[in-house]
VEXBA-920359 format. One record per residue (C-alpha): x, y, z; chain; residue in three letters; residue number from 1. Coordinates in pm, whole numbers. Last residue first. Example, Ala and Ser with C-alpha at 12.3 -4.5 7.8 and 13.67 -1.06 7.14 Angstrom:
REM residues 2
@c1=1367, c2=-106, c3=714, bati=A, zake=SER, dofi=2 .
@c1=1230, c2=-450, c3=780, bati=A, zake=ALA, dofi=1 .
//
This chain:
REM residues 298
@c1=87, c2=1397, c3=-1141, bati=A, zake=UNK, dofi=298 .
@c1=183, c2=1330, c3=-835, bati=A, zake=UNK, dofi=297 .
@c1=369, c2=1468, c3=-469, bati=A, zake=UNK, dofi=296 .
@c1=573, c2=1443, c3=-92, bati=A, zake=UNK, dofi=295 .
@c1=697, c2=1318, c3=210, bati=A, zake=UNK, dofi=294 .
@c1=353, c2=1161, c3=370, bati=A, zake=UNK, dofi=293 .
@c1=232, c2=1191, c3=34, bati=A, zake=UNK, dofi=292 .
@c1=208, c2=831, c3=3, bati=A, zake=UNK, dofi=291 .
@c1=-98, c2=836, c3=184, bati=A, zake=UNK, dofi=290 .
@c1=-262, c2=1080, c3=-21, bati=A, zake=UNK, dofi=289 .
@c1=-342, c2=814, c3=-321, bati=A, zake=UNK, dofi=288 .
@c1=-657, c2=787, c3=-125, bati=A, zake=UNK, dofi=287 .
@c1=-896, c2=766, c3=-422, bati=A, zake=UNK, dofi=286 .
@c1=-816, c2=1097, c3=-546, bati=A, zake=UNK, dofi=285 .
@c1=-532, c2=1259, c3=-475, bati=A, zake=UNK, dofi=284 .
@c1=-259, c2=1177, c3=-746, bati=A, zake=UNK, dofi=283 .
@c1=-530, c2=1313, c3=-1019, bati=A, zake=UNK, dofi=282 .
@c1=-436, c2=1050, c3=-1265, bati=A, zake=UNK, dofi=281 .
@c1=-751, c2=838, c3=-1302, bati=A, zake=UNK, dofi=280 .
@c1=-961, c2=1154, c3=-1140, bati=A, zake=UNK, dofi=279 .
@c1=-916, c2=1324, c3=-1488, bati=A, zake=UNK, dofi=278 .
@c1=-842, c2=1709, c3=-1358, bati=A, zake=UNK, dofi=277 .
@c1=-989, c2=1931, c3=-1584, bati=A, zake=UNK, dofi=276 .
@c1=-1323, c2=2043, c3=-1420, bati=A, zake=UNK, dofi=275 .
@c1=-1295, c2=2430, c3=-1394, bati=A, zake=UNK, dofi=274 .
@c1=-1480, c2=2538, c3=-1673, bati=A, zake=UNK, dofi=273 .
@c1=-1715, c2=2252, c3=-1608, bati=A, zake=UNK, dofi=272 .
@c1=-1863, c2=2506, c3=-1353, bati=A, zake=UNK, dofi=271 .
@c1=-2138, c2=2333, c3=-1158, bati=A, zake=UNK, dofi=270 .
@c1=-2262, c2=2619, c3=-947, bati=A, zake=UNK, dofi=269 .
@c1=-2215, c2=2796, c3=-610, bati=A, zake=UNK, dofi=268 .
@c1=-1895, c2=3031, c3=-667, bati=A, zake=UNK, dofi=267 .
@c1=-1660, c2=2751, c3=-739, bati=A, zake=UNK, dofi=266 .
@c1=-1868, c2=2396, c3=-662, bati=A, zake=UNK, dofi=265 .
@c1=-1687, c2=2234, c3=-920, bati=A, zake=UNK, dofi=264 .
@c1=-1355, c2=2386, c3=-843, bati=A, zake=UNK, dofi=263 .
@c1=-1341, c2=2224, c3=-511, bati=A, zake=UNK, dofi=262 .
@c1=-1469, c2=1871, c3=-676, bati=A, zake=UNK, dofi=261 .
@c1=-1254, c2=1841, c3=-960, bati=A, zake=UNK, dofi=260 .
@c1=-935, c2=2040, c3=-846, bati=A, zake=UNK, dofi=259 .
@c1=-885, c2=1801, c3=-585, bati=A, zake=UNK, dofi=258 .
@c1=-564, c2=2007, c3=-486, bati=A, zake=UNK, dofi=257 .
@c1=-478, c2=1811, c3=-194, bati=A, zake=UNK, dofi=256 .
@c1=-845, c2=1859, c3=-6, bati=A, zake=UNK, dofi=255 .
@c1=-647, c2=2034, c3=270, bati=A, zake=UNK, dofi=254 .
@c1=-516, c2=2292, c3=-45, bati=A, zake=UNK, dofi=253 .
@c1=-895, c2=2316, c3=-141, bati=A, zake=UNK, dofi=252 .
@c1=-966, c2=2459, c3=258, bati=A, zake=UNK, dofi=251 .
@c1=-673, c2=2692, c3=257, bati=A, zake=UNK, dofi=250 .
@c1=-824, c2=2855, c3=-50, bati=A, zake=UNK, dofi=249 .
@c1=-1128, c2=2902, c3=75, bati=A, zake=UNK, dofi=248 .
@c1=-1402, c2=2662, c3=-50, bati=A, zake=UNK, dofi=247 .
@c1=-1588, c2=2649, c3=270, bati=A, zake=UNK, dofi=246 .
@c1=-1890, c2=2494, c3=160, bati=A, zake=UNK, dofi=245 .
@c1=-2167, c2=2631, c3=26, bati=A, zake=UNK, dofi=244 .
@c1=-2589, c2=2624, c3=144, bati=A, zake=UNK, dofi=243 .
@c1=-2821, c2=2614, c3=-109, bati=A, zake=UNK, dofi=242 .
@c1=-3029, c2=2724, c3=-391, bati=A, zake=UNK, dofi=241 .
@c1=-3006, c2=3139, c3=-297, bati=A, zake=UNK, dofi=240 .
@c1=-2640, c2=3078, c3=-253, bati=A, zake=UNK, dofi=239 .
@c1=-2610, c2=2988, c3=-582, bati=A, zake=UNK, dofi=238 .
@c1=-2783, c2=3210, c3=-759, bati=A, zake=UNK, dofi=237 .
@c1=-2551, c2=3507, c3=-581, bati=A, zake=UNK, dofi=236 .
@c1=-2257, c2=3315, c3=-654, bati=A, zake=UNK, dofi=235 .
@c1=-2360, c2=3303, c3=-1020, bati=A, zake=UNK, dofi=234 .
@c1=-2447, c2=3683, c3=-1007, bati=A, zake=UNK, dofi=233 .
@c1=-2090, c2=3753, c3=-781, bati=A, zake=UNK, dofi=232 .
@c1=-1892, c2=3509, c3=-1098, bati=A, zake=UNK, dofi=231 .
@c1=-2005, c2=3714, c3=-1353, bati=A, zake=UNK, dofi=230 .
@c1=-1994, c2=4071, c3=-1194, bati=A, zake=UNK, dofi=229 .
@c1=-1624, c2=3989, c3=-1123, bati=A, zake=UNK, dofi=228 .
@c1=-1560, c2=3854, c3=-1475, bati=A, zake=UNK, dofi=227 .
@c1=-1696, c2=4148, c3=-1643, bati=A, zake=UNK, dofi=226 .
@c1=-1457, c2=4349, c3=-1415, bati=A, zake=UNK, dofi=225 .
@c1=-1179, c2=4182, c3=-1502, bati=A, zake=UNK, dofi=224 .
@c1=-1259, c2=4134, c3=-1864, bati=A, zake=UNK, dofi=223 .
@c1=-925, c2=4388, c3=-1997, bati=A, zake=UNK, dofi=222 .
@c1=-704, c2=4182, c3=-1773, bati=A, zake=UNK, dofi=221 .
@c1=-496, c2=4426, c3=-1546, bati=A, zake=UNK, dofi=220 .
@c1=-695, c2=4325, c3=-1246, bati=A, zake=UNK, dofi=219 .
@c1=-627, c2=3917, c3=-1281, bati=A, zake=UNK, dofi=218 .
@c1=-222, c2=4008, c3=-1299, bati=A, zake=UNK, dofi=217 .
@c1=-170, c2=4073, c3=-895, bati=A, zake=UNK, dofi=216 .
@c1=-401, c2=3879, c3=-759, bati=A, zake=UNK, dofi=215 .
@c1=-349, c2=3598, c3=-994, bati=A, zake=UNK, dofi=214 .
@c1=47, c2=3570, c3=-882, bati=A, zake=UNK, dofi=213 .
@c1=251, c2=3631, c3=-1163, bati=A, zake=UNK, dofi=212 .
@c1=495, c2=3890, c3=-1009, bati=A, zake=UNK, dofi=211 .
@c1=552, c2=3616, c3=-748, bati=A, zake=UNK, dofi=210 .
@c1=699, c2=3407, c3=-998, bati=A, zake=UNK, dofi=209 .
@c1=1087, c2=3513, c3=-1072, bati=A, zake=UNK, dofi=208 .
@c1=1091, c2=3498, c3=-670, bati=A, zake=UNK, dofi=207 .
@c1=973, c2=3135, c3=-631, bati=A, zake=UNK, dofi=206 .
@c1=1205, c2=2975, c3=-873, bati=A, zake=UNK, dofi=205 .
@c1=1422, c2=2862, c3=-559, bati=A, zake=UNK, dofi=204 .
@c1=1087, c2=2670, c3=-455, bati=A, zake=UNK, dofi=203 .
@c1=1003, c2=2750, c3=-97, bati=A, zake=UNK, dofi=202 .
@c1=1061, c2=2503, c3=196, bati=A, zake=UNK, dofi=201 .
@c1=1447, c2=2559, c3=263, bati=A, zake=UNK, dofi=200 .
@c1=1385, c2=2912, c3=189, bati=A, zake=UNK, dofi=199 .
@c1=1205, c2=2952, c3=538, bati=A, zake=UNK, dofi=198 .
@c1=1312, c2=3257, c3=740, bati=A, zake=UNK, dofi=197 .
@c1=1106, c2=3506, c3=594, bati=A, zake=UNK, dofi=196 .
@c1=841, c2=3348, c3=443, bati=A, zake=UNK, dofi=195 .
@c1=790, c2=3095, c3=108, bati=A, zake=UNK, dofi=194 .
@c1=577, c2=2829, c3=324, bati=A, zake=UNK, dofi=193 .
@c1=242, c2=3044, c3=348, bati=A, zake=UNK, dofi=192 .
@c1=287, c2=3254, c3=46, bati=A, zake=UNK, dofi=191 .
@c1=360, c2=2899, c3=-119, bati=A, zake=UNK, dofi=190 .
@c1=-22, c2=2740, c3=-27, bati=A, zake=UNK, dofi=189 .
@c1=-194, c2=3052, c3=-175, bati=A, zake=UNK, dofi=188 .
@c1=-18, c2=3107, c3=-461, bati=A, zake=UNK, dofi=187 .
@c1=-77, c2=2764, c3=-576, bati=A, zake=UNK, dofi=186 .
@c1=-482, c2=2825, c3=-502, bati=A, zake=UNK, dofi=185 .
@c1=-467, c2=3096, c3=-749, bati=A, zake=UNK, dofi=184 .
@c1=-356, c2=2887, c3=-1046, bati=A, zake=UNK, dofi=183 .
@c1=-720, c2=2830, c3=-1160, bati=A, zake=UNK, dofi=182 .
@c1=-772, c2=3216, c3=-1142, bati=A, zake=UNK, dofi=181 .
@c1=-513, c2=3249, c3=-1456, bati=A, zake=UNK, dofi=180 .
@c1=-679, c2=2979, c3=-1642, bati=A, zake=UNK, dofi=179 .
@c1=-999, c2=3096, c3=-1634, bati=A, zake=UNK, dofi=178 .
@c1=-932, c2=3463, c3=-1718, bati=A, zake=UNK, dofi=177 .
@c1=-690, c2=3404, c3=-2044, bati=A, zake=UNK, dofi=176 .
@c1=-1010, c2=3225, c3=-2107, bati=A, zake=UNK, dofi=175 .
@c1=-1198, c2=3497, c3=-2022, bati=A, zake=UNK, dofi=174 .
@c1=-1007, c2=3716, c3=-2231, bati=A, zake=UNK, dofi=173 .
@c1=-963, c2=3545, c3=-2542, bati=A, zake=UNK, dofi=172 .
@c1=-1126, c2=3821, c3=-2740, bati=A, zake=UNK, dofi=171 .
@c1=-811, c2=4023, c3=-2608, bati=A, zake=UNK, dofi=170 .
@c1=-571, c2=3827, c3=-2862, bati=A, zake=UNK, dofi=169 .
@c1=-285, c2=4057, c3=-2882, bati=A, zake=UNK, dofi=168 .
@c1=-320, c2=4197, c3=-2550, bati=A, zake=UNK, dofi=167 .
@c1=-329, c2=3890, c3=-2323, bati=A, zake=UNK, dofi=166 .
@c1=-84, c2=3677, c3=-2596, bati=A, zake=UNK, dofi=165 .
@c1=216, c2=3874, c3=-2525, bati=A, zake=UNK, dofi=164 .
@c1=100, c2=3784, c3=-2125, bati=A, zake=UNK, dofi=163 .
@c1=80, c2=3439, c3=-2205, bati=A, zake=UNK, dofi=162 .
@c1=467, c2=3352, c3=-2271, bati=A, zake=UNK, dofi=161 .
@c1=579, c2=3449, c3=-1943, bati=A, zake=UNK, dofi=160 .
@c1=223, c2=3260, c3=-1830, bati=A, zake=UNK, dofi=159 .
@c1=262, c2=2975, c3=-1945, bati=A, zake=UNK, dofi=158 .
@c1=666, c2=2916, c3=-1787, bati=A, zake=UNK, dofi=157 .
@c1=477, c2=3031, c3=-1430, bati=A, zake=UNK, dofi=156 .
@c1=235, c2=2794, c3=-1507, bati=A, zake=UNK, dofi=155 .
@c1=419, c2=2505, c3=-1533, bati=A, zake=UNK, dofi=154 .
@c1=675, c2=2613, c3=-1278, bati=A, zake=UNK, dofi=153 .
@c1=382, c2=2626, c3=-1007, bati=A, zake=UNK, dofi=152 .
@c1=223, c2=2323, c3=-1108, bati=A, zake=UNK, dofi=151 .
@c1=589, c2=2188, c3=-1079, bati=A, zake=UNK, dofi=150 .
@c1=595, c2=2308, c3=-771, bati=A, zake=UNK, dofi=149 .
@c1=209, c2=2219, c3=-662, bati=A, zake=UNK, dofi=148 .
@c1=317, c2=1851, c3=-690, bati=A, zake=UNK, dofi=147 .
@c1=642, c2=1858, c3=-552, bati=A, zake=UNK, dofi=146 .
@c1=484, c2=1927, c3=-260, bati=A, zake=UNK, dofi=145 .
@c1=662, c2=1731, c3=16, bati=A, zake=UNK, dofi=144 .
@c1=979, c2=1779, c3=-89, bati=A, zake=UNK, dofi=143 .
@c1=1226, c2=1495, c3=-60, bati=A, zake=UNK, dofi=142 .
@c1=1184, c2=1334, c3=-349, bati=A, zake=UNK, dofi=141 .
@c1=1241, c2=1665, c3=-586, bati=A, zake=UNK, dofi=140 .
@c1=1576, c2=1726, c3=-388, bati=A, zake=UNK, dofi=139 .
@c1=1809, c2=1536, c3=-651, bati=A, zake=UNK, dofi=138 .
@c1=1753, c2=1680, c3=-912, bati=A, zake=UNK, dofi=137 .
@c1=1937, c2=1571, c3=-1192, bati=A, zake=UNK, dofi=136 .
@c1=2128, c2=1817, c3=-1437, bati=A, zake=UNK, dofi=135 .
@c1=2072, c2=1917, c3=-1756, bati=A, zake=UNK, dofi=134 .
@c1=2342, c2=1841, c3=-2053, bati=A, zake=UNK, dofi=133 .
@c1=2714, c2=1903, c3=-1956, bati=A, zake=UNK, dofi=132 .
@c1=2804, c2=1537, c3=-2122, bati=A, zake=UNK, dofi=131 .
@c1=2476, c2=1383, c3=-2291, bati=A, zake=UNK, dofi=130 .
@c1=2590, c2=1341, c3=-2684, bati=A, zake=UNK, dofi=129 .
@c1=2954, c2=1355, c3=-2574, bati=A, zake=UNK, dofi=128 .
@c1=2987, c2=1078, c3=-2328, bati=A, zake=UNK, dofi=127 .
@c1=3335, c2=1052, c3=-2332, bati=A, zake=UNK, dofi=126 .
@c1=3370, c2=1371, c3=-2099, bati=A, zake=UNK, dofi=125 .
@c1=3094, c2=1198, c3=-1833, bati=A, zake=UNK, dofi=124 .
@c1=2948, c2=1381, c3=-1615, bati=A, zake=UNK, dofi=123 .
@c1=2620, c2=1392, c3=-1788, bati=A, zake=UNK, dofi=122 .
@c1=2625, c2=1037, c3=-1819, bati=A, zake=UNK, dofi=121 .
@c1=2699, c2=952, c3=-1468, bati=A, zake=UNK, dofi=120 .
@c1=2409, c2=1216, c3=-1352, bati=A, zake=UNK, dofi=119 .
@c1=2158, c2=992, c3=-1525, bati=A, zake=UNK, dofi=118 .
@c1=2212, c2=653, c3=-1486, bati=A, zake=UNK, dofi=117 .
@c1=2215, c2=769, c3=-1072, bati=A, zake=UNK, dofi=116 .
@c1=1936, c2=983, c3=-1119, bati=A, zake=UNK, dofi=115 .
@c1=1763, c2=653, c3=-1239, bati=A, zake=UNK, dofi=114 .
@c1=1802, c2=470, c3=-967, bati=A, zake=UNK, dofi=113 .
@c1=1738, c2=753, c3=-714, bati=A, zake=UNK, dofi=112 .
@c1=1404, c2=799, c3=-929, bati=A, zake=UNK, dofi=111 .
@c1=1303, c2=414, c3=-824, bati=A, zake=UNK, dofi=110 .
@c1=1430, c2=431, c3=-497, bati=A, zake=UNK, dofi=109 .
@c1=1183, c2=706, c3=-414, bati=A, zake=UNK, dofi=108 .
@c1=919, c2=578, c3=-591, bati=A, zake=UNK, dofi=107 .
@c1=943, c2=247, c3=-453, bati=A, zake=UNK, dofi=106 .
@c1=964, c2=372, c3=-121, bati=A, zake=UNK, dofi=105 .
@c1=625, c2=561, c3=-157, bati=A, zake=UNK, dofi=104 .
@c1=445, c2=289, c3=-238, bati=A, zake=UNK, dofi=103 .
@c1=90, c2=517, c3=-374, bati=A, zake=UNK, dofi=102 .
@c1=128, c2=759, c3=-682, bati=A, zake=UNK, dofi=101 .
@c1=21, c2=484, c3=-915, bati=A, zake=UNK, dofi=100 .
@c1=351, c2=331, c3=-876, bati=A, zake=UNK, dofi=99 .
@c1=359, c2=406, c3=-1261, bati=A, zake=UNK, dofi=98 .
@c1=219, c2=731, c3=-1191, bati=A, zake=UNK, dofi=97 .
@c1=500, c2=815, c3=-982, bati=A, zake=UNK, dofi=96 .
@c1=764, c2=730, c3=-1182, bati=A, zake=UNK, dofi=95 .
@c1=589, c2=949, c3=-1455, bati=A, zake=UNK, dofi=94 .
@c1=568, c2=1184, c3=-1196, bati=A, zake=UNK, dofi=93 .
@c1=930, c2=1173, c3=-1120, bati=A, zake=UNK, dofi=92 .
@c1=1040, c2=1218, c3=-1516, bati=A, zake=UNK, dofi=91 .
@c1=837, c2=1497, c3=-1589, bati=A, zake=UNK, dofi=90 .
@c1=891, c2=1656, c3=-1231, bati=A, zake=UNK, dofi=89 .
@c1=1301, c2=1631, c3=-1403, bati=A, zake=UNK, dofi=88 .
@c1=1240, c2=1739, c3=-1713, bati=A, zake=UNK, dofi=87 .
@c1=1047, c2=2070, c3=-1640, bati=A, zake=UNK, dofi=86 .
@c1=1332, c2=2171, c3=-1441, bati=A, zake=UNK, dofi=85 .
@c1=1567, c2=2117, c3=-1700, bati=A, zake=UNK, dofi=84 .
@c1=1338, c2=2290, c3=-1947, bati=A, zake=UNK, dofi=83 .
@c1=1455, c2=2622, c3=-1785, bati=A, zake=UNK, dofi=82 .
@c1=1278, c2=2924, c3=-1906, bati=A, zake=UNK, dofi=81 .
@c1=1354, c2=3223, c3=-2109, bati=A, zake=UNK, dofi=80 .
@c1=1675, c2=3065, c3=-2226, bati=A, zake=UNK, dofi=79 .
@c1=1987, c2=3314, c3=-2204, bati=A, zake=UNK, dofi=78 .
@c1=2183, c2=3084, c3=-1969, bati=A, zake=UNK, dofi=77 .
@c1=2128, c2=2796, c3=-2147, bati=A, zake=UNK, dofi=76 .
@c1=2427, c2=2724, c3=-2353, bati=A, zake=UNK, dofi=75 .
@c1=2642, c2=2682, c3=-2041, bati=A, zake=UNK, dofi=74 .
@c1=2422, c2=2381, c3=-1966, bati=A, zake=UNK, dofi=73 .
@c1=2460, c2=2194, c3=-2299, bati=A, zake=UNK, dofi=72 .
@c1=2182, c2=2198, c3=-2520, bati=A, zake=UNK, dofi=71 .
@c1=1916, c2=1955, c3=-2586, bati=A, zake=UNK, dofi=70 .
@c1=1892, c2=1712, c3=-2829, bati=A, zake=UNK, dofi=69 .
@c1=2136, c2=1441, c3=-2666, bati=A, zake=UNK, dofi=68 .
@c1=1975, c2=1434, c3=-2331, bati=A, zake=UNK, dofi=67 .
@c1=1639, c2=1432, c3=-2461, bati=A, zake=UNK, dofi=66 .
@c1=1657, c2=1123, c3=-2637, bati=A, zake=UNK, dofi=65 .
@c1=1836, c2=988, c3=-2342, bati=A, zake=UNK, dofi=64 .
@c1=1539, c2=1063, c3=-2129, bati=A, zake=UNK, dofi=63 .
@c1=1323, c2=949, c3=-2359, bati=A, zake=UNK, dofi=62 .
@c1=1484, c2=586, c3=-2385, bati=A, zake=UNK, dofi=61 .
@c1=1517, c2=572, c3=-2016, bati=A, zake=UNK, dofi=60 .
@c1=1133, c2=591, c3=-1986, bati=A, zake=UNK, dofi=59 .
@c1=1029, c2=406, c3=-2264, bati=A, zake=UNK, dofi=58 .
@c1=1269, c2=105, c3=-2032, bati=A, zake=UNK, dofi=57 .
@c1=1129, c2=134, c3=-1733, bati=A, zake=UNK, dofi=56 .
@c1=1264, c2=-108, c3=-1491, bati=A, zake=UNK, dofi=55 .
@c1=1383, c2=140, c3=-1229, bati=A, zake=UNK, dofi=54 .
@c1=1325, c2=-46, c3=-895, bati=A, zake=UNK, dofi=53 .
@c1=1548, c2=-321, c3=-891, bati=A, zake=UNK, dofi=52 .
@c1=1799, c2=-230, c3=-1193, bati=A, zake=UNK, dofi=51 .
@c1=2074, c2=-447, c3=-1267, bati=A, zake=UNK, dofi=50 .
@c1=2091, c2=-426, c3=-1655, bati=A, zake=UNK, dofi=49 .
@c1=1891, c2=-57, c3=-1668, bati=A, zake=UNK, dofi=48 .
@c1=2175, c2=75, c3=-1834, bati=A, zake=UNK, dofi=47 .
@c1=2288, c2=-201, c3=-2054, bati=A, zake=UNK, dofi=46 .
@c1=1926, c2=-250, c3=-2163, bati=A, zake=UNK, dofi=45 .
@c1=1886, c2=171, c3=-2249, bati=A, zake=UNK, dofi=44 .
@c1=2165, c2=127, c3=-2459, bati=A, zake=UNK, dofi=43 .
@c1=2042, c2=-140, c3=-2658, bati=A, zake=UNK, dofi=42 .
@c1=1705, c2=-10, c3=-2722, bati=A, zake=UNK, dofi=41 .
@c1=1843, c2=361, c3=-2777, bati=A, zake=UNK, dofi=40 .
@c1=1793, c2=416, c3=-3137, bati=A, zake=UNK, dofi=39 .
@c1=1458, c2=251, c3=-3101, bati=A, zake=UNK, dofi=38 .
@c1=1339, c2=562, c3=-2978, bati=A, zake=UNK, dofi=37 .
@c1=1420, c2=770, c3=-3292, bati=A, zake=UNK, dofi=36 .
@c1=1107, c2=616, c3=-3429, bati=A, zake=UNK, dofi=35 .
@c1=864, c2=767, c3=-3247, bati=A, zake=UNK, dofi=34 .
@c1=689, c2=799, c3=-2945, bati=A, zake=UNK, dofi=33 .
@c1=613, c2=1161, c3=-2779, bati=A, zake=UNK, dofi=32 .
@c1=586, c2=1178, c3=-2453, bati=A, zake=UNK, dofi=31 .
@c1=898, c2=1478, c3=-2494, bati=A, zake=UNK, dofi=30 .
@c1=741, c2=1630, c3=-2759, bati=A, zake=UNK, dofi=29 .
@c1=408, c2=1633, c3=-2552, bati=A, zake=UNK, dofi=28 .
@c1=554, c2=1779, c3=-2239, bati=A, zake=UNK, dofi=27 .
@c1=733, c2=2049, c3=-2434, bati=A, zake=UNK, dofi=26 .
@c1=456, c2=2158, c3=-2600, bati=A, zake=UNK, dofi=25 .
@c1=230, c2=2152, c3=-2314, bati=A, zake=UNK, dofi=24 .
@c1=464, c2=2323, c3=-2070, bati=A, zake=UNK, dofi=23 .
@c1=470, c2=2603, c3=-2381, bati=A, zake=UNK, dofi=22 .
@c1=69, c2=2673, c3=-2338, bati=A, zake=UNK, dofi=21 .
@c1=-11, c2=2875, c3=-2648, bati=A, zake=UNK, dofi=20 .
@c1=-354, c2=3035, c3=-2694, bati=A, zake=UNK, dofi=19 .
@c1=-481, c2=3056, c3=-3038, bati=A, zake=UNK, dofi=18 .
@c1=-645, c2=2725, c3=-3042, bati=A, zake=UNK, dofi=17 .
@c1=-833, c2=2834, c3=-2749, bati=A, zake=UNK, dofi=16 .
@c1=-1180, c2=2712, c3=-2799, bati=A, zake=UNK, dofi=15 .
@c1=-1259, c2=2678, c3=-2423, bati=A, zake=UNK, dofi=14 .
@c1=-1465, c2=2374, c3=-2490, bati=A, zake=UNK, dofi=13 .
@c1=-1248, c2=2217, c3=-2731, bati=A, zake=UNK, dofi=12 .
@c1=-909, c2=2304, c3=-2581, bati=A, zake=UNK, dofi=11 .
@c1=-999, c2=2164, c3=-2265, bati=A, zake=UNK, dofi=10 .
@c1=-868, c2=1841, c3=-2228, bati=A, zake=UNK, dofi=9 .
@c1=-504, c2=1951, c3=-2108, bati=A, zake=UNK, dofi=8 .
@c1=-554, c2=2312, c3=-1964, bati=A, zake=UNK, dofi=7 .
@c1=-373, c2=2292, c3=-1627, bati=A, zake=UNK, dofi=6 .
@c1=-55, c2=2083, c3=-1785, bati=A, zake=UNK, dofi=5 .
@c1=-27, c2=1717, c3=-1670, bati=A, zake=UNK, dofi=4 .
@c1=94, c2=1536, c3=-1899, bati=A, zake=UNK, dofi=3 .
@c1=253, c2=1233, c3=-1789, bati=A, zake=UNK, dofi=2 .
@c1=40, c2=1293, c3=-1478, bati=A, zake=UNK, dofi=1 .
//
């Protein structure tokens, strides 16, 4: 989902102009078109010259726009997060969406293509606006949840940057609130894969995220308990109108993360709070799951 960030589209109704999501920012500047794109027509032509699956020119052209405006590798080490990573889900869900997250094959082939492009240029001495810039990743089409990773990054990146926010701006507590719990069903899926024994299918960002889990930070928010007496009166109306479905966490991760209709239904009512996920790029919706055979969307 180009931009796929948890709170895209809800700015208005959660008034939360003070809050600041940094996956956003960076997922906007980089989406963003402007002139300094046509500085790499040509360019991105002789690099794509040959190309069966990767054909996207915009594409290339922001990825080399990138390249030469970001810092070199060894430059990084004291960043508070790593845009690299950010980059490269950016660049496989846009594949991805293009393919509208269904022919698998031409996904993978497609990001190989561009890796490729992309790893000679950073490797390259002569090369000086991309050489030592961020690396490739070459395991994203492989994993079979690359969607919830990068959810998981997103987030995780947010929520560094959120917790300065969480005591500074404590009116904005149940939005702080909303946001947080929305990430809960993440946690869920990679306490399950990220055991002893099984590194191969956790995220090696896992550990500098754990602390962040919603069952950890939701109690230290200032509206917890508020919240909690909230959500057991509206669950308490709603079971009194009608039966619920199993909405455990296990049981939304099954549904592939269809925020729109699990969250919906969260603790028995319609809460729009919750409904952020545009079904037009939600990668699950309208069986788009059957490319997911190997992995994720946008």
């Amino acid at each position: 989902m180009g931009d796929f960030s948890l709170f895209k589209g809800l700015e208005d109704y959660l008034k939360i102009d003070s809050i600041v999501i940094t996956s956003d920012r960076f997922y906007d500047k980089l989406n963003q078109d402007d002139q300094i794109l046509k500085d790499y027509d040509k360019e991105c032509k002789s690099l794509l010259s040959g190309k069966q699956y990767f054909k996207y020119n915009a594409l290339c052209k922001k990825l080399l726009r990138f390249l030469k405006s970001s810092t070199k590798l060894s430059d990084k080490k004291y960043s508070s997060y790593d845009d690299c990573i950010l980059l490269n889900y950016w660049m496989y869900n846009e594949i991805a969406q293009r393919n509208n997250y269904k022919n698998h094959s031409n996904i993978i082939r497609a990001f190989g293509e561009i890796q490729g492009i992309w790893n000679e240029l950073i490797e390259d001495k002569l090369k000086v606006d991309y050489y030592n810039k961020c690396k490739p990743d070459f395991d994203i089409a492989t994993q079979d949840d690359w969607w919830e990773r990068k959810e998981l990054y997103n987030y995780c990146v947010n929520y560094e940057l959120l917790q300065g926010e969480i005591e500074l701006f404590k009116q904005n507590c149940k939005q702080h609130y909303t946001y947080i719990k929305s990430n809960a069903p993440l946690y869920e899926h990679f306490k399950k894969r990220c055991t002893a024994g099984s590194k191969h299918k956790c995220p090696d960002f896992y550990d500098r995220c754990k602390n962040y889990d919603p069952v950890i930070v939701l109690p230290k928010l200032s509206c917890y308990n508020d919240m909690m007496k909230e959500e057991a009166n509206r669950a308490e109306k709603g079971l009194a109108k009608k039966p619920q479905p199993d909405m455990s966490p296990g049981r939304m991760l099954r549904n592939g993360f269809g925020w729109n209709n699990s969250m919906r239904n969260f603790n028995g009512e319609d809460n729009r709070l919750f409904d952020y996920a545009s079904e037009s790029f939600n990668p699950y919706s309208g069986g788009a799951e059957e490319h997911y055979i190997g992995y994720h969307p946008v």
